[in-house]
PyMOL Python script that loads the backbone (N, CA, C, O; Angstrom):
from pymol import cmd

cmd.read_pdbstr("""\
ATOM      1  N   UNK A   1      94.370  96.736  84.044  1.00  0.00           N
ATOM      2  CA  UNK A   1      95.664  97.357  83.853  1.00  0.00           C
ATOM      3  C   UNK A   1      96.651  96.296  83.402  1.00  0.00           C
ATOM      4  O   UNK A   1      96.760  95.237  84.021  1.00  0.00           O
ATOM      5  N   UNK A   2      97.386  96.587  82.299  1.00  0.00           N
ATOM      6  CA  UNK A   2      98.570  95.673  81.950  1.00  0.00           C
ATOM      7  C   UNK A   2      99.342  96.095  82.742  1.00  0.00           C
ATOM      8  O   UNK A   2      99.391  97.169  83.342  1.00  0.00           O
ATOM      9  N   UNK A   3     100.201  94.898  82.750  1.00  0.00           N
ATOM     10  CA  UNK A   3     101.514  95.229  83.424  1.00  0.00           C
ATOM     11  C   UNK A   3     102.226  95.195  82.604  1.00  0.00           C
ATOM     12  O   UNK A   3     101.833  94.597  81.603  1.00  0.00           O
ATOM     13  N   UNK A   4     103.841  95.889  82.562  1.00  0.00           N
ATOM     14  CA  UNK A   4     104.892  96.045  81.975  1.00  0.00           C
ATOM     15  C   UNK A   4     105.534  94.998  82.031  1.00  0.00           C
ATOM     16  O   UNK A   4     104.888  94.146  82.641  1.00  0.00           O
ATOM     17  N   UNK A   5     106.633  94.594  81.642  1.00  0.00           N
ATOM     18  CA  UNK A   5     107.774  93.572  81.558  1.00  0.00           C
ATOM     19  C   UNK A   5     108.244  94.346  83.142  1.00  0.00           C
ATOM     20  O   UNK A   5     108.084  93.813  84.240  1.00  0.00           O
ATOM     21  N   UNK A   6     108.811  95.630  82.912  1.00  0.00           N
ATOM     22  CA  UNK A   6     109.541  96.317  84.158  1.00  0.00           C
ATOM     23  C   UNK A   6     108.952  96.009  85.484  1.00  0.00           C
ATOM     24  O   UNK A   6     109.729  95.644  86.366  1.00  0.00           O
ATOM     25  N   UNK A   7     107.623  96.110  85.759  1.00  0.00           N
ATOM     26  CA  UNK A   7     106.936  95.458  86.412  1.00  0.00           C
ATOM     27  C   UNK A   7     106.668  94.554  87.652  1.00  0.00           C
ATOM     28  O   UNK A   7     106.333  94.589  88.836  1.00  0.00           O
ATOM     29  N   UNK A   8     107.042  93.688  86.590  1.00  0.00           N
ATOM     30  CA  UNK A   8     106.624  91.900  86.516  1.00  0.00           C
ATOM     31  C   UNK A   8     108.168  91.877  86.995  1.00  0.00           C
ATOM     32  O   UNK A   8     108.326  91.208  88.016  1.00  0.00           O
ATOM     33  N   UNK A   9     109.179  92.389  86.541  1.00  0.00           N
ATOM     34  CA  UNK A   9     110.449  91.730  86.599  1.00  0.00           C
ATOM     35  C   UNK A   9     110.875  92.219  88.107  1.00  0.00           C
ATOM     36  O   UNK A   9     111.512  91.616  88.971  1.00  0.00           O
ATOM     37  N   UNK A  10     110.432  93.219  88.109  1.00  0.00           N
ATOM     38  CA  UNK A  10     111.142  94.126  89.972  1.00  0.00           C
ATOM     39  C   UNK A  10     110.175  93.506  90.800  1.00  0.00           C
ATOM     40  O   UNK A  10     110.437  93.613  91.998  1.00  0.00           O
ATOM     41  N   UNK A  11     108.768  92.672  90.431  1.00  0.00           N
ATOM     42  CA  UNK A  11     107.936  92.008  91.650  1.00  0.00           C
ATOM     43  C   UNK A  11     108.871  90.613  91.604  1.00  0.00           C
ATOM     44  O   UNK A  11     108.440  89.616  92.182  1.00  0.00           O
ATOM     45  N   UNK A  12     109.440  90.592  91.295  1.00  0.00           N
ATOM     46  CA  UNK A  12     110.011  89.179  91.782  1.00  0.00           C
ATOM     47  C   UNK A  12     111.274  89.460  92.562  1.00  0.00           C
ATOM     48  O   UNK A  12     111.940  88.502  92.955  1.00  0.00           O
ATOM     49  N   UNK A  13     111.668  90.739  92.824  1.00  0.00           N
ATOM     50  CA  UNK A  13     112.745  91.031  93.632  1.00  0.00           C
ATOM     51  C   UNK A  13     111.855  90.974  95.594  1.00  0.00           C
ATOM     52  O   UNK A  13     112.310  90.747  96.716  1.00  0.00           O
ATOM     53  N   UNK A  14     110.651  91.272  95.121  1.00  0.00           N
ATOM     54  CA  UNK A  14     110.026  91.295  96.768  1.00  0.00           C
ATOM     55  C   UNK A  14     109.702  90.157  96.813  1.00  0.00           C
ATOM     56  O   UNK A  14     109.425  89.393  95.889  1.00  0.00           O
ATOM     57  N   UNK A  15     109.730  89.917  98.380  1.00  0.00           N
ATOM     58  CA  UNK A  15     109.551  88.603  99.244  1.00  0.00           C
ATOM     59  C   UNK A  15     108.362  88.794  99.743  1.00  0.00           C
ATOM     60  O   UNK A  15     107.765  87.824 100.212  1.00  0.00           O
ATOM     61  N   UNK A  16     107.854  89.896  99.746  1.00  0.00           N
ATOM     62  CA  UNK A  16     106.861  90.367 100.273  1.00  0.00           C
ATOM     63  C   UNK A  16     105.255  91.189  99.637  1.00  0.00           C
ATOM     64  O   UNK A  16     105.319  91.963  98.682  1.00  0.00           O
ATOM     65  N   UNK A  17     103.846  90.854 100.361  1.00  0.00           N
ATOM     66  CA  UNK A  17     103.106  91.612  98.997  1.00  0.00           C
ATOM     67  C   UNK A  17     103.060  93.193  98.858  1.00  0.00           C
ATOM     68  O   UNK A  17     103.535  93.918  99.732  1.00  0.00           O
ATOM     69  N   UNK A  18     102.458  93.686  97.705  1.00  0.00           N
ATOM     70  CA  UNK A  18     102.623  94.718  97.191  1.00  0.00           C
ATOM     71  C   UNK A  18     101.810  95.476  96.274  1.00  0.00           C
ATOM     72  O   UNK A  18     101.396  95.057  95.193  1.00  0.00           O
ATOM     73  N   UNK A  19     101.589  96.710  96.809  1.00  0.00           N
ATOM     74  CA  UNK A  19     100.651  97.620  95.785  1.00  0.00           C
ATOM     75  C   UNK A  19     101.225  98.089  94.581  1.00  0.00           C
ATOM     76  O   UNK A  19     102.396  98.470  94.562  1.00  0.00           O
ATOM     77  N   UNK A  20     100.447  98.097  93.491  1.00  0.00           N
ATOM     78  CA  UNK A  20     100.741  99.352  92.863  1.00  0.00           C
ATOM     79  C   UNK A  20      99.479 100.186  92.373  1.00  0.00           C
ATOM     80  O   UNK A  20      98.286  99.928  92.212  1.00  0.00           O
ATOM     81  N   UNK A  21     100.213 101.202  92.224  1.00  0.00           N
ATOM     82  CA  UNK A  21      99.231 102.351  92.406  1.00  0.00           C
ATOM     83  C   UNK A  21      99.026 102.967  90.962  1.00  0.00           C
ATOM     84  O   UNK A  21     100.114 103.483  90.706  1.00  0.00           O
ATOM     85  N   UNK A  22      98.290 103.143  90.038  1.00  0.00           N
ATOM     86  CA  UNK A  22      98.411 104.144  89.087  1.00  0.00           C
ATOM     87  C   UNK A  22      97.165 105.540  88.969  1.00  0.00           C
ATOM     88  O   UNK A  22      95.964 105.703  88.751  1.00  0.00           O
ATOM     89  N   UNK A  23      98.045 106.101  89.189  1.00  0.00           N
ATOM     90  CA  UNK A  23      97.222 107.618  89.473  1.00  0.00           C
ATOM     91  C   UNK A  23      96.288 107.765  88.418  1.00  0.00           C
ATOM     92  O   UNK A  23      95.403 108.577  88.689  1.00  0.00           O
ATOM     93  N   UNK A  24      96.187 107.123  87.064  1.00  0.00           N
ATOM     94  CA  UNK A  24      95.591 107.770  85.918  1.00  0.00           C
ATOM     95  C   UNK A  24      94.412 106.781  86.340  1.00  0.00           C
ATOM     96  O   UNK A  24      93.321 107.043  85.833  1.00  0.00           O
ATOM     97  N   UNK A  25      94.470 105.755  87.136  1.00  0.00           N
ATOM     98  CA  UNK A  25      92.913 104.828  87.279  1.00  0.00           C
ATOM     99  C   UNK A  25      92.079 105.548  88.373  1.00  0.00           C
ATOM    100  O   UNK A  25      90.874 105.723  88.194  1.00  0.00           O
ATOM    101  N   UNK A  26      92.816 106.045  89.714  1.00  0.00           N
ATOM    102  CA  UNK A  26      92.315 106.802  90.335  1.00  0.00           C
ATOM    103  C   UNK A  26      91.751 108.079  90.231  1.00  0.00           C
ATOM    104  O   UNK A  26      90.777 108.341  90.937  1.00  0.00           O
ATOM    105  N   UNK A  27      92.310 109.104  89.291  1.00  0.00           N
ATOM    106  CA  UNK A  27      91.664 110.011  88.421  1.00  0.00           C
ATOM    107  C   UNK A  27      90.261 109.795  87.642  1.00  0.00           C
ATOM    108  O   UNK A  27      89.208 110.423  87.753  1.00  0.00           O
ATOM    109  N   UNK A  28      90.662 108.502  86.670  1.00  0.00           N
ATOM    110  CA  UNK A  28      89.570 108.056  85.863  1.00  0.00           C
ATOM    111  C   UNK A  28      88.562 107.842  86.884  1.00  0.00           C
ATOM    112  O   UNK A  28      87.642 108.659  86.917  1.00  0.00           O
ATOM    113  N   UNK A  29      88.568 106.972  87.654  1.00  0.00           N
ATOM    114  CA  UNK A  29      87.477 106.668  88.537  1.00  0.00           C
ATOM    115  C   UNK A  29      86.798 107.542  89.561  1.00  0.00           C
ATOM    116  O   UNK A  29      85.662 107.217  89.906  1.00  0.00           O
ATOM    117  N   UNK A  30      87.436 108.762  90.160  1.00  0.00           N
ATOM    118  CA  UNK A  30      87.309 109.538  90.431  1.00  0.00           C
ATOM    119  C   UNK A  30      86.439 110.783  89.225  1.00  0.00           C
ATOM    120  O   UNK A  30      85.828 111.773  89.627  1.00  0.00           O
ATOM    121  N   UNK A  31      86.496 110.642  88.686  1.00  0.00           N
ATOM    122  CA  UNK A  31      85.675 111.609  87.594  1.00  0.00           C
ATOM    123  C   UNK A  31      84.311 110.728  86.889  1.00  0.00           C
ATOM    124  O   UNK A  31      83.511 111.256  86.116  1.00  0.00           O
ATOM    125  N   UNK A  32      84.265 109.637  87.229  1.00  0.00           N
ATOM    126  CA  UNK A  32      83.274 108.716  87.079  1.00  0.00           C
ATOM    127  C   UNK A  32      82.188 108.618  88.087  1.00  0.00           C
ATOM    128  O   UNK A  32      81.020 108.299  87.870  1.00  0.00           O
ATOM    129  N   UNK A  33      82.716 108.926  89.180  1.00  0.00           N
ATOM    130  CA  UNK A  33      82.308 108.679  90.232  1.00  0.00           C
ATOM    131  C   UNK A  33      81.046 110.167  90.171  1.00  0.00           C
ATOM    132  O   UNK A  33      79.817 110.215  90.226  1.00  0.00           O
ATOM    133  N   UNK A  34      82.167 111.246  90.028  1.00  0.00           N
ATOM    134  CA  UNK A  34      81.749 113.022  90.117  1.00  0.00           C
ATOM    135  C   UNK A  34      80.446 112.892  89.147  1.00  0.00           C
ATOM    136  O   UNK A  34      79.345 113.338  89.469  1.00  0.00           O
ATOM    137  N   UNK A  35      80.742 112.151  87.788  1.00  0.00           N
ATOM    138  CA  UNK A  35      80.226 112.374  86.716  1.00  0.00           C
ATOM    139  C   UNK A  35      78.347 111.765  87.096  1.00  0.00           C
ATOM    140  O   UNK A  35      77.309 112.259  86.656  1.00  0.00           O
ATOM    141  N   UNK A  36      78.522 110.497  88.098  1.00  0.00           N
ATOM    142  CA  UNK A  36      77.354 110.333  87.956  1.00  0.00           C
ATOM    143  C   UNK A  36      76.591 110.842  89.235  1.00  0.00           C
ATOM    144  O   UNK A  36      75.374 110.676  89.322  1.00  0.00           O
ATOM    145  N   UNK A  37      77.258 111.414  90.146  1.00  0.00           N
ATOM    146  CA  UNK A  37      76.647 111.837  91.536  1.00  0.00           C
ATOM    147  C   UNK A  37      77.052 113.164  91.277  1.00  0.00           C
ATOM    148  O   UNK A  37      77.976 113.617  91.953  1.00  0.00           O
ATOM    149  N   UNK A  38      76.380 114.043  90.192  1.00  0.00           N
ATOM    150  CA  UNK A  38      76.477 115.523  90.261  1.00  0.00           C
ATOM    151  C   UNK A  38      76.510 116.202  91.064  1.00  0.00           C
ATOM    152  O   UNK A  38      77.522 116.795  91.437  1.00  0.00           O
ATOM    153  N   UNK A  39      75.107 116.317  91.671  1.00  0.00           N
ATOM    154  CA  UNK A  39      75.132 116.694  93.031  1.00  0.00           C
ATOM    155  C   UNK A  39      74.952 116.680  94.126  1.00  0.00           C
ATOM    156  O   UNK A  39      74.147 117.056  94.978  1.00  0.00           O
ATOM    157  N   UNK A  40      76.184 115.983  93.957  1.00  0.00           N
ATOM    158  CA  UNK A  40      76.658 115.077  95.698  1.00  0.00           C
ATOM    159  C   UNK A  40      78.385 115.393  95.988  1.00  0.00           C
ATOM    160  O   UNK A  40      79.283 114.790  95.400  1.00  0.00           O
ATOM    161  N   UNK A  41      78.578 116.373  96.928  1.00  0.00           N
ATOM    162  CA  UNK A  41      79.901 115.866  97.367  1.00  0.00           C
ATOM    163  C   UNK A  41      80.451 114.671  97.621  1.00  0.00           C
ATOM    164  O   UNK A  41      79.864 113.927  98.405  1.00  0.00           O
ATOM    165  N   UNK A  42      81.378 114.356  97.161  1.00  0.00           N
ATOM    166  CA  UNK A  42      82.504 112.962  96.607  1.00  0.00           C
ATOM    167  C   UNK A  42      83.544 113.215  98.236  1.00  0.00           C
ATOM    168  O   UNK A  42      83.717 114.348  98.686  1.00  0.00           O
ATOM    169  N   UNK A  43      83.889 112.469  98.641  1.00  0.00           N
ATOM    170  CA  UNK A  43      84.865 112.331  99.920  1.00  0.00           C
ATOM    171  C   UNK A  43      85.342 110.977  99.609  1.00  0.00           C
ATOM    172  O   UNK A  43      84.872 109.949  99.123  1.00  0.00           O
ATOM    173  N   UNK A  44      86.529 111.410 100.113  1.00  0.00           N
ATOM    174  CA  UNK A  44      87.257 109.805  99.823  1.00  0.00           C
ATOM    175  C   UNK A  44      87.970 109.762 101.427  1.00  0.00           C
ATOM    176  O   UNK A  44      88.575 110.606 102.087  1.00  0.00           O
ATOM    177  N   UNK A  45      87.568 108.336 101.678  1.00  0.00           N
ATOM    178  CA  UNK A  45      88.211 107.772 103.336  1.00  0.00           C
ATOM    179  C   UNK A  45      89.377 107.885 103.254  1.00  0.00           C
ATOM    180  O   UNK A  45      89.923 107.667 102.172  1.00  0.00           O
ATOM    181  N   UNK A  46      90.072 108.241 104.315  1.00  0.00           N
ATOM    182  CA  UNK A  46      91.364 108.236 104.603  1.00  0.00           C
ATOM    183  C   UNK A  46      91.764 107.294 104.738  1.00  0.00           C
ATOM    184  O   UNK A  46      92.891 107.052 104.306  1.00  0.00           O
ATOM    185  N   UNK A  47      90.945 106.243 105.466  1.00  0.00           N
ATOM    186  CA  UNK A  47      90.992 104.863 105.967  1.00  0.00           C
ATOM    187  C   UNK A  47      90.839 103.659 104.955  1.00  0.00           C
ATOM    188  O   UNK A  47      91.202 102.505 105.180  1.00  0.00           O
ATOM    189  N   UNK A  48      90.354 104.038 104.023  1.00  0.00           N
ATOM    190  CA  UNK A  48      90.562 103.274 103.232  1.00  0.00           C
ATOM    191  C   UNK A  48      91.844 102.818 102.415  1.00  0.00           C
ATOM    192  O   UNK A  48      91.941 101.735 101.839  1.00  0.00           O
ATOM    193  N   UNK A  49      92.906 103.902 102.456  1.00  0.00           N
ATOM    194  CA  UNK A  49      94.654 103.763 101.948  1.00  0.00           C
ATOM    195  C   UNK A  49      94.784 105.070 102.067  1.00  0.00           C
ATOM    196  O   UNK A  49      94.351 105.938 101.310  1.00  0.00           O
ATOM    197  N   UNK A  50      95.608 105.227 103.383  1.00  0.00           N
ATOM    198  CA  UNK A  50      96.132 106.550 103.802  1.00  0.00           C
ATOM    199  C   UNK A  50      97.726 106.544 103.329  1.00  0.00           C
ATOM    200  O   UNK A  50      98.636 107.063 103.975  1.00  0.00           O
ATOM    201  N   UNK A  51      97.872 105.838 102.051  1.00  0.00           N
ATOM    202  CA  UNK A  51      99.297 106.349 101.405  1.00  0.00           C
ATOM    203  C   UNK A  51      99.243 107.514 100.885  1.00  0.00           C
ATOM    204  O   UNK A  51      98.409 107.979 100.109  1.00  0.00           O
ATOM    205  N   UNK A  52     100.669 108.230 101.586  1.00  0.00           N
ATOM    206  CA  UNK A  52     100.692 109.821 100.706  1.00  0.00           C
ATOM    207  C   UNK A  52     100.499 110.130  99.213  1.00  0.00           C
ATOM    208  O   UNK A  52     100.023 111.150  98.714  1.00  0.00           O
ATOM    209  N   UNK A  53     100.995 108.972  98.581  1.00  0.00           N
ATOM    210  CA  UNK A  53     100.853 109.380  96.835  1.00  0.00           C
ATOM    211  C   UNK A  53      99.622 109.283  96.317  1.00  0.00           C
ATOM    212  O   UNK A  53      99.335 109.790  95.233  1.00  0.00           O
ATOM    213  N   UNK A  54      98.464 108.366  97.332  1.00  0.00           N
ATOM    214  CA  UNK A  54      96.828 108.582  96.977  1.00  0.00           C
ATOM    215  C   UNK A  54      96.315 109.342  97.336  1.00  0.00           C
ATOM    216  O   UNK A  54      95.473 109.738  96.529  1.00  0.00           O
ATOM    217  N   UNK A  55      96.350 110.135  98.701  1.00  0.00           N
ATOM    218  CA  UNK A  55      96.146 111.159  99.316  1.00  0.00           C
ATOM    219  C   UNK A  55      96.338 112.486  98.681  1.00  0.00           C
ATOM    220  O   UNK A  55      95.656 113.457  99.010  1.00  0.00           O
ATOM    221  N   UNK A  56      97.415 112.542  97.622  1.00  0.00           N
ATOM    222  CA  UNK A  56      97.842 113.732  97.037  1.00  0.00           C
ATOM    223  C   UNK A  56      97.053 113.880  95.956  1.00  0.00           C
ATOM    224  O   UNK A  56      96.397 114.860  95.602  1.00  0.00           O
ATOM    225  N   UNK A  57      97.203 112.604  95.365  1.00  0.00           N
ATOM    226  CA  UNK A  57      96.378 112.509  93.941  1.00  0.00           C
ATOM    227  C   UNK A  57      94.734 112.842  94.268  1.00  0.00           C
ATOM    228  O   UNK A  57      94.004 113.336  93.409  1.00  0.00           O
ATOM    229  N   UNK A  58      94.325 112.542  95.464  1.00  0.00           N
ATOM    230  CA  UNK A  58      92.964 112.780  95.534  1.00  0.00           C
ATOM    231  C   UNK A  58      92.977 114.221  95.802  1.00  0.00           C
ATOM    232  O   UNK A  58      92.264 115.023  95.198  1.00  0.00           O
ATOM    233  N   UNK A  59      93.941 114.571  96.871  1.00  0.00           N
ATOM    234  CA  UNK A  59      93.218 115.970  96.610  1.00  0.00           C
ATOM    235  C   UNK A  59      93.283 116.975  95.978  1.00  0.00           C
ATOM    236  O   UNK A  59      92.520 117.935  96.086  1.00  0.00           O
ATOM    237  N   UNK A  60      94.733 116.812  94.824  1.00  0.00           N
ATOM    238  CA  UNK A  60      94.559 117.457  93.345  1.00  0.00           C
ATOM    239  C   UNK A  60      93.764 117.171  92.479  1.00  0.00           C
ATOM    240  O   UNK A  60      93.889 117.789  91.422  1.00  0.00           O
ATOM    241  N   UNK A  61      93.137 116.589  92.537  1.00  0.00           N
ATOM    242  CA  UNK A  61      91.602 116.517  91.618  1.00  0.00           C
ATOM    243  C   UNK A  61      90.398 116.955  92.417  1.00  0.00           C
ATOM    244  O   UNK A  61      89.285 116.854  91.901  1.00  0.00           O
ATOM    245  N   UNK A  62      90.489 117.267  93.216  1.00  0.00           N
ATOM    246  CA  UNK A  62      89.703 118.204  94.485  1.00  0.00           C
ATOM    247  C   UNK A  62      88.988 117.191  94.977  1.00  0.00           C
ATOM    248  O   UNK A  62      87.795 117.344  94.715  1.00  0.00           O
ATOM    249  N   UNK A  63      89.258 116.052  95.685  1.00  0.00           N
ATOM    250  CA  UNK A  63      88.417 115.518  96.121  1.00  0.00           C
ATOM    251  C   UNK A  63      88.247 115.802  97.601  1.00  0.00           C
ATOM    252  O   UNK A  63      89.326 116.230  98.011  1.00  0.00           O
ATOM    253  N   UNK A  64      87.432 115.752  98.488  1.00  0.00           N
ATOM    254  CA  UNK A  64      87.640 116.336  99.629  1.00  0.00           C
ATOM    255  C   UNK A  64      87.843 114.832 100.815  1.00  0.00           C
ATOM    256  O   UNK A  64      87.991 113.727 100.292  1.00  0.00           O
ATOM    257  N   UNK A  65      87.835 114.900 101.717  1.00  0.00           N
ATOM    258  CA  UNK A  65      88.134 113.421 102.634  1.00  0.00           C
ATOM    259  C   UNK A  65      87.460 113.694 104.049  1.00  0.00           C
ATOM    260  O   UNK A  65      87.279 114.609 104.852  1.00  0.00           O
ATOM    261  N   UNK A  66      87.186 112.274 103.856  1.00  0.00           N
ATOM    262  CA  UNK A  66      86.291 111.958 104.968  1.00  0.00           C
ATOM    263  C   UNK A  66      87.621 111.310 106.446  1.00  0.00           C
ATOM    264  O   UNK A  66      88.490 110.440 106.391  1.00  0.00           O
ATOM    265  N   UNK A  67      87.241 112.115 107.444  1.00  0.00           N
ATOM    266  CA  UNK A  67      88.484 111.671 108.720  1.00  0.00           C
ATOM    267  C   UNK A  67      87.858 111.304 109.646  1.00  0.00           C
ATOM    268  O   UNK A  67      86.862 111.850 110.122  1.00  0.00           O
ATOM    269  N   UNK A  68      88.457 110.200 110.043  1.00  0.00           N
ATOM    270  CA  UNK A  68      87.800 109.452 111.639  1.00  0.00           C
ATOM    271  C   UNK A  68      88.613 109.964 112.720  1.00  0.00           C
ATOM    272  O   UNK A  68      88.273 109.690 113.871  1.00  0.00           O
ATOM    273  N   UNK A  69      89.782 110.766 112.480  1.00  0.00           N
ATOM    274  CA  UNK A  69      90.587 111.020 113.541  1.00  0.00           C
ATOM    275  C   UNK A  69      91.580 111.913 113.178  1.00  0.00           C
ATOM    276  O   UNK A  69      91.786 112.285 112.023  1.00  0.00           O
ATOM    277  N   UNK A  70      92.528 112.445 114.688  1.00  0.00           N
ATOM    278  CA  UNK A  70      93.198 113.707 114.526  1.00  0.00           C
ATOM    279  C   UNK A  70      94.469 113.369 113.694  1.00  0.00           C
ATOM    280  O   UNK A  70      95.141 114.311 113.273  1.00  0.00           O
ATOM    281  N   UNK A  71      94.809 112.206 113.452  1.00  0.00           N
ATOM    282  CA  UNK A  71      95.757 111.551 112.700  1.00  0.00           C
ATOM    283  C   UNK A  71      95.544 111.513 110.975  1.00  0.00           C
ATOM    284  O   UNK A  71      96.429 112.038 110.299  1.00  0.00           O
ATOM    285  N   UNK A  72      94.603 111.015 110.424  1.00  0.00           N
ATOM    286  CA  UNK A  72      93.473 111.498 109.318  1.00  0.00           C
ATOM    287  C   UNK A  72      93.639 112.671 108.827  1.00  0.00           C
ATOM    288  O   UNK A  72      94.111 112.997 107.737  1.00  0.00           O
ATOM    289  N   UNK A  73      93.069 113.551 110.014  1.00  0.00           N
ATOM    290  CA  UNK A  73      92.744 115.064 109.289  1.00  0.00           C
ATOM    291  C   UNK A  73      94.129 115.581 109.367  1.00  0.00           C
ATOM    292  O   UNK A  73      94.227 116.675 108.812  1.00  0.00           O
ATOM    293  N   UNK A  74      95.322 115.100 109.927  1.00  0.00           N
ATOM    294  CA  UNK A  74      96.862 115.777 109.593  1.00  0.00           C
ATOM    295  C   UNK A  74      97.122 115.021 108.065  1.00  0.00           C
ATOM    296  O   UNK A  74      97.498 115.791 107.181  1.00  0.00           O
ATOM    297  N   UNK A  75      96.999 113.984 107.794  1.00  0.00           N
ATOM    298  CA  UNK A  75      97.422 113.591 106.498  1.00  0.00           C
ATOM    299  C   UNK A  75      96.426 114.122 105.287  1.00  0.00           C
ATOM    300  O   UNK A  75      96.464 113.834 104.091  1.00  0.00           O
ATOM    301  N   UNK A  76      95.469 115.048 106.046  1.00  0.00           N
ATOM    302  CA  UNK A  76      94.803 115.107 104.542  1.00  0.00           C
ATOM    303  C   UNK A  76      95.669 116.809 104.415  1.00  0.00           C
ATOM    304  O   UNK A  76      95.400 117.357 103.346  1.00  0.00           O
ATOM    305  N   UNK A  77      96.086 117.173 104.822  1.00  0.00           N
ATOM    306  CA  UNK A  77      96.892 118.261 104.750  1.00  0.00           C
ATOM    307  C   UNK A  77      97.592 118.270 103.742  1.00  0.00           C
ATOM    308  O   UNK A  77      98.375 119.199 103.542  1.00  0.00           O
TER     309      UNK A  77
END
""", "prot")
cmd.dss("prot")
cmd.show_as("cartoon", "prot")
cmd.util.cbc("prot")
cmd.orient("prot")
């Protein structure tokens, strides 16, 4: 993924580290994933980044999620 100028210029405002997220890699990879495990249900961990904006994106592309707990299965909501 390139980064932007916009980017690059607002990571130097944090003191602190930082994700970024782009939904169109998680999609892509997510349909890569589908594409070669036909038939296999796809679950994605909660636990692995239980941020809401990945959580959403996964499960508008129908991915379904795997929960270790009652905390989990409220965010996959």
């Amino acid at each position: 993924m390139k980064l932007t100028k916009e980017v690059l210029e607002s990571s130097r405002k944090w003191e602190t580290h930082f994700l970024i997220i782009n939904p169109k890699i998680i999609e892509e990879n997510y349909r890569r994933i589908r594409e070669s495990f036909k038939k296999t249900a796809i679950y994605y961990a909660i636990k692995a980044n239980p941020d809401p904006g990945v959580l959403g994106i996964v499960k508008d592309i129908g991915c379904g999620f795997e929960v270790a707990s009652i905390n989990e299965l409220m965010l996959s909501r």
